[in-house]
C-alpha atoms as one frame of an Amber mdcrd trajectory, in Angstrom:
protein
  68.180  23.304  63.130  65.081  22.129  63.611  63.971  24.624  66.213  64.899
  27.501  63.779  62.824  25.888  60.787  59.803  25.826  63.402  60.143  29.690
  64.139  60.440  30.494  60.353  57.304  28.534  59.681  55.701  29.874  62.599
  56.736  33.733  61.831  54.513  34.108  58.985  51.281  32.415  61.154  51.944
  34.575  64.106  52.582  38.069  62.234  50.832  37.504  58.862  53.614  38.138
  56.443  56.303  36.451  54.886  59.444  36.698  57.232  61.277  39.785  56.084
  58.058  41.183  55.432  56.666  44.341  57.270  54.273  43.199  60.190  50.494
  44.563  59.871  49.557  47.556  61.956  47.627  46.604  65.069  44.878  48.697
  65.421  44.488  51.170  68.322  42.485  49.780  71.460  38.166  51.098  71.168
  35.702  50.994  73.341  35.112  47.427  72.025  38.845  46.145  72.120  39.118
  47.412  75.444  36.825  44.627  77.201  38.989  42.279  78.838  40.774  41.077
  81.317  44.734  43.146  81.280  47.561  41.816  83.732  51.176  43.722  84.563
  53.806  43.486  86.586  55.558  46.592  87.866  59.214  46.555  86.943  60.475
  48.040  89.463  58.293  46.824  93.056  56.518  43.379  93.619  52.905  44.775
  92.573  50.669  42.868  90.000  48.294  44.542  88.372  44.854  43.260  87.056
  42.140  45.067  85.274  38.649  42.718  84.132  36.749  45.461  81.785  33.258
  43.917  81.331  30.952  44.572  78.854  28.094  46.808  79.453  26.022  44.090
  81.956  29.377  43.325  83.971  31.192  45.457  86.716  34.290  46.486  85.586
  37.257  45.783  88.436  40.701  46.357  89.514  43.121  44.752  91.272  46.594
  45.954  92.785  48.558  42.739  94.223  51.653  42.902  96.682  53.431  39.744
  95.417  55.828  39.566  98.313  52.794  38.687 101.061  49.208  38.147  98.535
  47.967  41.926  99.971  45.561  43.490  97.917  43.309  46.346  97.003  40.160
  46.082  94.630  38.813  48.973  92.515  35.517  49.232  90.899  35.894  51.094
  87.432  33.403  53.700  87.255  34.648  55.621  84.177  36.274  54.501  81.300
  37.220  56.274  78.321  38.604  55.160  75.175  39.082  57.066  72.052  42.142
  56.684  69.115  44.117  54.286  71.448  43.902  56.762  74.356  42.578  55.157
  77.571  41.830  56.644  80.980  39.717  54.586  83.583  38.737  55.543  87.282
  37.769  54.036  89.928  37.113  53.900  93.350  38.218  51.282  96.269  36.114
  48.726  97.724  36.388  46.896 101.005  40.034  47.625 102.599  40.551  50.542
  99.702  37.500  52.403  99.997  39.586  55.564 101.396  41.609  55.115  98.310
  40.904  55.655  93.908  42.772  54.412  91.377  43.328  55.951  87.776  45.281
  54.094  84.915  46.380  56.549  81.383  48.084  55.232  78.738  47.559  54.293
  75.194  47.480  51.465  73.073  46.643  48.802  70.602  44.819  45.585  70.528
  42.487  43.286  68.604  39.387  41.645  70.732  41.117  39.050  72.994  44.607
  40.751  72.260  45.797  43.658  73.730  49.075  45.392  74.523  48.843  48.971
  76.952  51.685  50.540  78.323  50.298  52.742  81.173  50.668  54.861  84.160
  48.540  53.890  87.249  47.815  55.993  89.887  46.799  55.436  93.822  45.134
  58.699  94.993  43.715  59.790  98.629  39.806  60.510  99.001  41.323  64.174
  97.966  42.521  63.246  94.846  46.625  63.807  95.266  49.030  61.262  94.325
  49.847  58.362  96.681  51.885  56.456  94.669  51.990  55.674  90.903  53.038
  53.318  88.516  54.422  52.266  84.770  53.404  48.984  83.542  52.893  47.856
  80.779  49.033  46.120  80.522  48.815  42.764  78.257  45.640  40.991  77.208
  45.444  37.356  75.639  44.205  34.314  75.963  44.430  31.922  78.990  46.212
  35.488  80.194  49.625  36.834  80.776  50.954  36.021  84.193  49.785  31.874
  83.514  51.691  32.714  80.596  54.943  33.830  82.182  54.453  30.856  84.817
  54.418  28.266  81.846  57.419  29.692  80.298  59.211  29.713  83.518  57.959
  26.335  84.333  59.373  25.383  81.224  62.566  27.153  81.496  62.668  25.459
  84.907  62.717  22.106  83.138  65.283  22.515  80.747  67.766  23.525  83.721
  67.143  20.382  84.978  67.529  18.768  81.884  70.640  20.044  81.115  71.836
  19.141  84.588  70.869  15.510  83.829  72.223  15.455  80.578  75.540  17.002
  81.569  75.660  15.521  84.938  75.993  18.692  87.190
């Protein structure tokens, strides 16, 4: 019971109502909201995706990751528009890439230092047709998503083995 008491108390912190309540609207990502760094992982091949938008003195980059063997291609953003939630960046490959550009469309909502931006992403040729494409979904916060995901399944990790000592299996 005492786990459920903690995400009752919690629920009103974390969404800014009573629970039963209706949530606040989050707004729709702008040109400011946008700056960040946004992490995904495709759902349905081992690619990680990472996109640091700078601020007007930084260059803007993006990464594709194989996770199966650590290959990877880097992007330097060289347009990015954002308007009503709508975003659509481009870029162009650097290093091992250059023959490559990469375009990411979606739309979404986010707070500065929040962010959530479900998205297609594009590899194109130096001609502009389709290579290969993408749907992830693009999350900004703090300390960022994947370390996230690794704490919670370092954690999750823990309790198996706690419940193997406790039960003796």
């Amino acid at each position: 019971m005492r786990v459920v008491g903690a995400v009752v108390g919690i629920a009103p912190v974390l969404f800014g109502t009573s629970v039963g309540g209706t949530p606040p609207s989050v707004p729709p990502l702008d040109g400011s909201t946008i700056r960040g760094q946004w992490e995904g992982i495709s759902p349905t091949e081992p690619r990680l995706f990472i996109l640091r938008l700078g601020t007007g003195t930084s260059v803007s980059l993006a990464s594709v990751v194989v996770t199966t063997d650590g290959s990877r291609m880097v992007f330097q953003i060289d347009k990015t528009d954002v308007s009503g939630g709508h975003v659509a960046l481009r870029g162009k490959g650097l290093s091992d890439a250059k023959i490559y550009g990469l375009k990411v469309a979606g739309t979404g909502t986010g707070l500065e230092g929040h962010g959530h931006l479900p998205a297609e992403i594009t590899l194109a040729d130096q001609n502009g047709r389709r290579v290969n494409s993408w749907n992830v979904t693009l999350v900004m916060m703090p300390g960022g998503y994947v370390n996230r995901l690794k704490q919670l399944c370092d954690a999750g990790e823990k309790s198996f083995v706690e419940e193997n000592r406790l039960t003796g299996r």
